[in-house]
C-alpha positions as CSV (number, residue, x, y, z in Angstrom):
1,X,28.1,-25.0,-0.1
2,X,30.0,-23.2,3.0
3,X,28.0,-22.3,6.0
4,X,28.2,-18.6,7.2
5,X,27.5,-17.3,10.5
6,X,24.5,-15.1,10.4
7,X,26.9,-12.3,12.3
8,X,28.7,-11.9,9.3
9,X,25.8,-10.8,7.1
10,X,23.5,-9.0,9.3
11,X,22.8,-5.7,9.1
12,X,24.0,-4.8,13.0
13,X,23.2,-1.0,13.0
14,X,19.0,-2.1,12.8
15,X,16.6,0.7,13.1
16,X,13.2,0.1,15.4
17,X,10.2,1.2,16.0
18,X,8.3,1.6,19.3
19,X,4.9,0.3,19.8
20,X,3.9,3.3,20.9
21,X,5.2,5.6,17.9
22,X,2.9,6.8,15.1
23,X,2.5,4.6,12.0
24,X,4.0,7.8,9.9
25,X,7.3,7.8,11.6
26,X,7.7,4.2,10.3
27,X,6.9,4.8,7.5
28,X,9.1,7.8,7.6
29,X,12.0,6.0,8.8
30,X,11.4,3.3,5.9
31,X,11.9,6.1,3.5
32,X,14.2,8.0,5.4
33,X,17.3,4.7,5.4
34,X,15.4,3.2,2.0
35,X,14.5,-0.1,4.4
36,X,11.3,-2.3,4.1
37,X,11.2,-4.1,7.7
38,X,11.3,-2.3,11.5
39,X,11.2,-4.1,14.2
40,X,8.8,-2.8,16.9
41,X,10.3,-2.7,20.7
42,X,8.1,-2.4,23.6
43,X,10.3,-1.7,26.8
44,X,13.5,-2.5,25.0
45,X,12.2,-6.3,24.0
46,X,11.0,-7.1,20.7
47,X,7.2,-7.3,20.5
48,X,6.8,-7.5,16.6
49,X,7.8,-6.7,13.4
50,X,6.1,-4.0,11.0
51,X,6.6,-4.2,6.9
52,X,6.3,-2.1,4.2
53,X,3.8,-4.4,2.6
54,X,1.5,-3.2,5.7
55,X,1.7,0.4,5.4
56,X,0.9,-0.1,1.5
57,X,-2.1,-1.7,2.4
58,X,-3.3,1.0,4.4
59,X,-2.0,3.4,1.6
60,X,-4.3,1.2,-1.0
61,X,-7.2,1.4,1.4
62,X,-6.5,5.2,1.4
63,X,-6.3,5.4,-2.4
64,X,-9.8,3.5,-2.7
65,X,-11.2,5.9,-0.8
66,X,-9.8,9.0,-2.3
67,X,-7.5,10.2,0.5
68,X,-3.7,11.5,0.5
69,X,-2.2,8.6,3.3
70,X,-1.0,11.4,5.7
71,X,-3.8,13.0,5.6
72,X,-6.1,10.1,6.3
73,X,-8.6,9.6,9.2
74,X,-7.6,6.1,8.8
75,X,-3.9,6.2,8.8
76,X,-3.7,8.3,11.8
77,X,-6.5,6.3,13.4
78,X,-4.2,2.7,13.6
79,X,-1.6,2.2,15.4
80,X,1.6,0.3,15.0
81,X,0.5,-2.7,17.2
82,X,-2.7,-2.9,15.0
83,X,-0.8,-3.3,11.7
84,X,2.8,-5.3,13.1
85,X,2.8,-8.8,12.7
86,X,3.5,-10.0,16.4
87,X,4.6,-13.7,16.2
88,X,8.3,-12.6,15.2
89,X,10.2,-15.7,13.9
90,X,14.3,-14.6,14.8
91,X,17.7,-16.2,14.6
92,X,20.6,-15.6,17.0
93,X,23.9,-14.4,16.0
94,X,25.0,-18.4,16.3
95,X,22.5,-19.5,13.5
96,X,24.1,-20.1,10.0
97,X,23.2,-18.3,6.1
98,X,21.7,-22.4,5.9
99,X,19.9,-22.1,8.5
100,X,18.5,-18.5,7.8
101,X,18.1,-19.7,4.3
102,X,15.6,-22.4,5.4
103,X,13.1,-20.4,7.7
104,X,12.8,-18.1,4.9
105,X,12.0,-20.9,2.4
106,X,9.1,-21.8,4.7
107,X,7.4,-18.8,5.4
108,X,5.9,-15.2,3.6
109,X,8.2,-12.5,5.0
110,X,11.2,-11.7,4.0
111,X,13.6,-10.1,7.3
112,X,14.3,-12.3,10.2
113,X,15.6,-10.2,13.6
114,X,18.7,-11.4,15.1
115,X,19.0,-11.6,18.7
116,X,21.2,-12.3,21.7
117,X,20.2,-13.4,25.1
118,X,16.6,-11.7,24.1
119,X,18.4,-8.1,22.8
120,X,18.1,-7.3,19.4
121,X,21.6,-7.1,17.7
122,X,20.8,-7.2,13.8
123,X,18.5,-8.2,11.3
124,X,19.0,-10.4,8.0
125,X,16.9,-10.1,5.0
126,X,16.4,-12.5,1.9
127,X,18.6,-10.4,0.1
128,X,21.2,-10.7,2.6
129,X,21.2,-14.6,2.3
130,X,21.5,-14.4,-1.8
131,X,23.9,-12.0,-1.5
132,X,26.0,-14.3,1.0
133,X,25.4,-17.4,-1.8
134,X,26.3,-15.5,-4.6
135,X,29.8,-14.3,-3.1
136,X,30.9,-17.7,-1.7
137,X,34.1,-19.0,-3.2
């Protein structure tokens, strides 16, 4: 199996998400660029990552209750920071497809950020890594 560098995979134009931002514009941008994972940036650093899977659970908890999402009390009541998941496992741009592959295989989510000398300069998902595999010669 050839090893890759992560930096030929990764997505490099990554959209974010302040901490500070309402949940909707996540969600928003989600559906906006048709992606499932934002990082969350806090004074240009990355404090945490926020999921898809999150917002549906607060779109399930809005369902059980008989509310439209946007117009929840709930929805608008959380904040990003209350629904990220903050202890963000990342690569850096020197970190291999073999590498990548292996975190995943050891843990739930699915979108790993890539950074360089603490900045945030791409993000790789599972699907990246079997599409990488797939297309090796």
């Amino acid at each position: 199996m050839k090893t890759r560098p992560i930096s030929e995979i990764m997505t490099k134009q990554v959209h974010y998400i302040d901490i500070n931002d309402p949940v909707i514009n996540a969600r928003n941008l989600m559906d906006k660029y048709e992606i499932h994972h934002l990082p969350v940036m806090e004074s240009g650093k990355l404090v945490g990552m926020l999921s898809s899977n999150d917002i549906k659970q607060v779109q399930y908890l809005c369902d059980f209750i008989g509310e439209r999402l946007e117009e929840s009390t709930v929805f608008k009541s959380l904040s990003i920071e209350e629904l990220m998941t903050e202890k963000v496992q990342s690569l850096t741009t020197n970190a291999t497809t073999v590498e990548a592959a292996q975190v995943f295989s050891n843990v739930s989510f699915q979108s790993l950020p890539i950074l360089e000398n603490d900045e945030l300069v791409g993000i790789v998902t599972t699907k990246d890594i079997f599409t990488a595999f797939l297309t090796e010669n």
